[in-house]
N, C-alpha and C positions, 0 to 999 in steps of 0.2 A: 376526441383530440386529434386535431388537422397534424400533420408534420412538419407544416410550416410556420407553425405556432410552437414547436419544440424549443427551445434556448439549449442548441449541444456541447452548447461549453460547459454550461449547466451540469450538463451529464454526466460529463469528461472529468468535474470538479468531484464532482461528491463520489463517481466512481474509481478514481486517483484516494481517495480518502477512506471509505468504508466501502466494504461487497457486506457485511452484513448485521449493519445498523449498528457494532457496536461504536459506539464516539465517545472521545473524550473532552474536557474543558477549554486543552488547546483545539482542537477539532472544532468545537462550536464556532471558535472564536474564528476560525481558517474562513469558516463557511461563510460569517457573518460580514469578515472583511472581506471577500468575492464579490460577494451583492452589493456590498457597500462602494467598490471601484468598480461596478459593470451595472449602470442604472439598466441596462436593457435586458439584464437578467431576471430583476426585478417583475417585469414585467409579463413574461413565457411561462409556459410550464416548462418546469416545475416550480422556478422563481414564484413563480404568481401563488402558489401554494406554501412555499417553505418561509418564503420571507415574512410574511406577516406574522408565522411562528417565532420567526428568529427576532424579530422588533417584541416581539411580547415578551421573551426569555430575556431581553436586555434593557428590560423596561426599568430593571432595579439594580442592575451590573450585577445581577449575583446567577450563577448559571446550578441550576440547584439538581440534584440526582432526579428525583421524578421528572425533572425538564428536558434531560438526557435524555432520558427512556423513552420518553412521549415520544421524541425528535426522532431518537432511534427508528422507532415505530415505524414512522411516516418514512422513512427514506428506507424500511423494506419495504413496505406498501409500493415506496415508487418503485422500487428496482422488480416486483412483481409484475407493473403495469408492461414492463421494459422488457424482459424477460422471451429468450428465444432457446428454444427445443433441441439440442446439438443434431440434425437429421442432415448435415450438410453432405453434397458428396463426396467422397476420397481425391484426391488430384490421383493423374496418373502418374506412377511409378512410386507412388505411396510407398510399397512393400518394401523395394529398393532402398528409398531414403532411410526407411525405420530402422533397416539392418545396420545402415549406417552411423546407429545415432552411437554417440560418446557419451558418458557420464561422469562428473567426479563430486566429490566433495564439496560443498560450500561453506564453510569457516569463518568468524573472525579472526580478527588478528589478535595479539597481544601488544600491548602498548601501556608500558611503565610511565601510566601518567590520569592524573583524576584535574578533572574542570569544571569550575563552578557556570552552571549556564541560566541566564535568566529566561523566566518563561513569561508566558503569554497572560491579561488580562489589567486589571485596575491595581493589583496590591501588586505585580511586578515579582512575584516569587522567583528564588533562587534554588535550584536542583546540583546535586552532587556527580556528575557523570565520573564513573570510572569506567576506564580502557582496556586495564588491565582483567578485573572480573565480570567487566561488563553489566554494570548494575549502576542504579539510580534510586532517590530518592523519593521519586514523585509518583504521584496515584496511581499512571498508569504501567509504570513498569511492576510494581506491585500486585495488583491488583489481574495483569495479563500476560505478564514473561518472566516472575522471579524463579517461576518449576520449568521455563523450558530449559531442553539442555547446556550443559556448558557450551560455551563459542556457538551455538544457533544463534542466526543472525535475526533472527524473529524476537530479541533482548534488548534490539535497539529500538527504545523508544525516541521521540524527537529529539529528545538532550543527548541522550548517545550519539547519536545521527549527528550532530552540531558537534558535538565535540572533536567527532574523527574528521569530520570535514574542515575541524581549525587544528590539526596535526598535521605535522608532517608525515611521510610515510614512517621515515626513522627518526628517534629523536635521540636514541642511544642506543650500545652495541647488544643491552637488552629487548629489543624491542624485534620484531618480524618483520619481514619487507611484508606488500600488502601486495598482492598477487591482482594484476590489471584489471581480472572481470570486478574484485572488490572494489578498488577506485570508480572502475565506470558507475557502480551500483549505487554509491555514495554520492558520486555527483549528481546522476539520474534523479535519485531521490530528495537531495537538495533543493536541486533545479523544478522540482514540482511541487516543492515545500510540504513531502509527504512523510511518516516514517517507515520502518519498515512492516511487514503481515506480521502480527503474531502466532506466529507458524513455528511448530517445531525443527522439522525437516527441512533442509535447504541444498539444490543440486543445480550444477550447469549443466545446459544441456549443448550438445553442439552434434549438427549435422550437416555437410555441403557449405562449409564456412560460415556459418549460421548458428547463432549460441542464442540462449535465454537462460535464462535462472528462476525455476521454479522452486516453491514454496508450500509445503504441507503439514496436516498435523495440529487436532487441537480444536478443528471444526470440518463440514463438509466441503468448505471452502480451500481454493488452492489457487494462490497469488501465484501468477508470472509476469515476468519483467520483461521487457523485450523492447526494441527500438524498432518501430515500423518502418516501412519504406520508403518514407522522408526522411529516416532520422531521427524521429521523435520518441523520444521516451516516453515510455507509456504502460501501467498496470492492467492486467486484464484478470479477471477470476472466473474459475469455473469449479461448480458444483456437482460432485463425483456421484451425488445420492442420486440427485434431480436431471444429469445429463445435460444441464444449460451453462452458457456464458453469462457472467454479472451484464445485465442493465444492455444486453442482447448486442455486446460489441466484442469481436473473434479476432482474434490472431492472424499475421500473415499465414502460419503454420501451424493451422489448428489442427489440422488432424493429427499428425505428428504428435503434435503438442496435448491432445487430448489420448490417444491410446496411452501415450506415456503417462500420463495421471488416472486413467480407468484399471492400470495395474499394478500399480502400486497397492501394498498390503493395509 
C-alpha cells in the first residue's frame, strides 16, 4: 500500500468515529454518507475496501447485527494496518511541563429538561433524551453507557449530544451553568458529527495554557480531545495495554499526554 494511494480523510473519519470497531446503526449510516458526498473516497484505501461492504449492508436498507460485527471487524483490521509503536522521543523540558500539569473533574451538567430527537435511517425513529439523568432510549446508550457513572460524560450518546447542543446553557433557576471546556466539547463533537467515548472516567487536563479532556475506563482504549494547531478539533486514542496511538495519528502533546494515561490505575 503506496501513501499516496491513502484517502486521509478517510482515516480522519472512521477514526473520529470508532478506535475500536465498536459501531452503532447511526454509525453505519455516518460512514455511509461520507462516501456517499466524497466519490474520491470511494476510490483509496481504505474507501476502496469498506465501500463495497457498506453498498452490500444497504442493499436491503436493513443494517442487521451480524453486518455490524463483520464491519466492526474490518475497521480493526484497518486501524491494525495503521497502527504505530508509542517509541517517540521526550521533547525537552518534558519533566518540567509534567510537574506542571493540572487536573480536575469532568462532569455533566444537570439540565431539567428531556427532548424528543429523531434518529438516523429509513423508518426515521424517535429517542427520548434526558438532561437531567442523562439517559436515552435507544440501543446504543443501553446497550454501552446505562452502568457508567452518574454525570460521566461517556452517557452521551448521539441524542444526548443533540439535545444539549439544542439548550441553552440555562433554561431555569434549576438548571447548572455549564462550565466553558463542556461547551467547547459539545460544540467539537457536534462540529464532527461524532458522540461522545464510552468511557467511564472523564478529566481536563491543562498545562502551559494548554488543556485536553481525556477519557477512560471500560476498555484499553483512552479517548482525548484536543484542538491541534490549526485549531482543529480532533479525537486521538491511545491503547494503555499495547502502548500505541489509534490508526498511528499523535497528539501535539503526546508525551504529556501519554505518561498521564500510562498511570492511571
Amino acid at each position: 500500500m503506496q501513501k499516496e494511494h491513502v484517502h486521509t480523510e478517510t482515516l480522519k473519519c472512521i477514526r473520529l468515529i470508532t478506535l475500536d470497531g465498536e459501531i452503532t446503526t447511526e454509525e453505519v449510516w455516518d460512514l455511509a454518507t461520507f462516501f456517499n458526498d466524497n466519490p474520491d473516497a470511494q476510490k483509496y484505501w481504505p474507501g476502496s475496501v469498506l465501500w463495497p461492504h457498506l453498498q452490500q449492508i444497504f442493499a436491503d436498507d436493513v443494517v442487521t447485527v451480524d453486518e455490524m460485527n463483520e464491519l466492526g471487524k474490518r475497521l480493526r483490521d484497518l486501524e491494525k494496518v495503521c497502527e504505530t509503536v508509542s517509541t517517540e522521543d521526550i521533547p525537552e523540558g518534558f519533566s518540567e511541563t509534567y510537574q506542571s500539569l493540572e487536573e480536575t473533574e469532568f462532569i455533566l451538567p444537570l439540565i431539567n429538561k428531556t427532548i424528543l430527537i429523531e434518529g438516523r435511517g429509513e423508518a426515521k425513529p424517535r429517542y427520548l433524551a434526558d438532561l437531567r439523568s442523562h439517559s436515552c432510549d435507544c440501543q446504543d446508550w443501553f446497550k454501552r453507557r446505562k452502568d457508567l457513572p452518574k454525570r460521566s460524560p461517556g452517557r452521551m450518546c448521539k441524542h444526548l449530544l443533540q439535545a444539549f447542543g439544542m439548550s441553552q446553557p440555562t433554561d431555569s433557576d434549576d438548571d447548572e451553568p455549564w462550565p466553558k471546556p463542556f461547551v467547547q466539547l459539545i460544540q467539537g463533537l457536534l462540529d464532527c458529527g461524532i458522540d461522545a467515548a464510552a468511557a467511564a472516567y472523564w478529566r481536563k487536563l491543562v498545562w502551559n495554557d494548554i488543556s485536553c479532556i481525556v477519557g477512560w475506563g471500560g476498555s484499553d482504549w483512552c479517548s482525548i480531545y484536543q484542538r491541534d494547531r490549526q485549531g482543529t478539533f480532533e479525537r486521538f486514542g491511545y491503547n494503555r495495554t499495547e502502548r500505541r496511538w489509534a490508526y498511528g495519528e499523535i497528539p501535539p502533546d503526546f508525551a504529556l499526554i501519554r505518561k498521564y494515561l500510562e498511570a492511571l490505575e
